[in-house]
C-alpha positions, 0 to 999 in steps of 0.5 A, a space after each residue: 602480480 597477486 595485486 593485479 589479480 585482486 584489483 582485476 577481481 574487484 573491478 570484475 565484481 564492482 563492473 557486475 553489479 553495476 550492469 545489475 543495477 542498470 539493468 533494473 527499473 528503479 522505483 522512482 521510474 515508477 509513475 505513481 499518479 498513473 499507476 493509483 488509477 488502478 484502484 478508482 472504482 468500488 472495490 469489495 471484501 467479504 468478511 462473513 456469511 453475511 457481511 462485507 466491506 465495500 471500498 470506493 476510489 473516486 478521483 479528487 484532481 490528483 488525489 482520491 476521496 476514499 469511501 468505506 462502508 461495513 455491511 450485515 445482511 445488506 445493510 451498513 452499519 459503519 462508514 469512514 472516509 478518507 484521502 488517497 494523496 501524495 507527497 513529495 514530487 509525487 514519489 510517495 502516497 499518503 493514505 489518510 483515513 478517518 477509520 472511525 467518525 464517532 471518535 475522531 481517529 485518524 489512520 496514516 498510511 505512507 508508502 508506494 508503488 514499488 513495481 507497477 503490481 505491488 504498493 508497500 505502506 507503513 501505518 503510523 499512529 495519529 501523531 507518526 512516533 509509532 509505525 503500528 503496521 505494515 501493509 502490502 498490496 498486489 494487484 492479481 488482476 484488474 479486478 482483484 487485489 490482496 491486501 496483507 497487513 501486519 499489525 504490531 501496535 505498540 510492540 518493538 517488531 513484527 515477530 508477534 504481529 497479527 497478519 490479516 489477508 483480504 482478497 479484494 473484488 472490483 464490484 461491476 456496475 
C-alpha cells in the first residue's frame, strides 16, 4: 500500500509539472525576426544637461545596420556602427558593434528575445573567452525601453558589477 501511495505521488507531481510546462509559451515560439522590428527607428537616451546618444535601427534584409552617435550641446563628438544580426535558424541575435572606429574594437552581444517585451544578451570580449557583461532590454512601450547592463570585465562573477540603467525614447520624426 505504502508503495502505491508513493508512486500515486510521484505521478501526481510528475503530471503537474507537465501541465506546467505546456501551459507556457516556450522561448523558441518566440519569433525573433518579427519581434527585433520593434526597434527600427531612432532611439534616444539623455546622458547629461546637455548631451545624449542617439541610436538608430535601420532594416538590412533580415538584419539591421546600427548607427550611434554621442552629442554635446547639439553637436556629435562620437559615432560607431554596427550589425543587429541572427544565428541559428534565427533563434539567437547577435549584436556586433564597433563601439570605438579610432581603435578598431569590436563589442558581441549575443542573445534574444526571451518574451515578446524583454531581450537578454551576454557581452563577449572580441575573441568570446570572456563574457564581460549581461544586459537586458524591456520594451515599457512602443516608444520607450530600459536598457540594464551589468559590466564584470575580467572579473569571475556579477557580485561586483557596475550596473547602469537607461531609459531610452523613440525620437518622432
Amino acid at each position: 500500500m505504502k508503495k502505491i501511495s508513493t508512486l500515486f505521488i510521484a505521478g501526481l507531481i510528475t503530471l503537474c509539472f507537465s501541465m506546467s510546462l505546456h501551459a507556457q509559451s516556450s522561448e523558441t515560439d518566440l519569433d525573433q525576426v518579427e519581434l527585433m522590428k520593434q526597434f527600427i527607428g531612432k532611439w534616444t537616451l539623455e546622458t547629461g544637461v546637455d548631451s545624449s546618444v542617439i541610436w538608430e535601427v535601420i532594416p538590412l534584409g533580415k538584419a539591421y545596420e546600427v548607427n550611434l552617435e554621442w552629442l554635446a550641446k547639439g553637436e556629435p563628438y562620437l559615432t560607431s556602427i554596427g550589425l543587429l544580426t541572427f544565428a541559428r535558424k534565427y533563434t539567437l541575435t547577435e549584436w556586433h558593434h564597433l563601439n570605438w572606429p579610432e581603435s578598431g574594437v569590436i563589442q558581441s552581444l549575443v542573445g534574444k528575445f526571451v518574451s515578446d517585451k524583454k531581450v537578454t544578451l551576454d557581452g563577449f570580449n572580441v575573441d568570446h573567452t570572456n563574457n564581460n557583461s549581461h544586459h537586458e532590454i524591456n520594451l515599457i512601450t512602443p516608444d520607450k525601453f530600459t536598457w540594464t547592463s551589468k559590466w564584470k570585465g575580467n572579473k569571475e562573477s556579477y557580485d561586483d558589477a557596475v550596473v547602469y540603467e537607461n531609459i531610452w525614447t523613440r525620437v518622432k520624426e
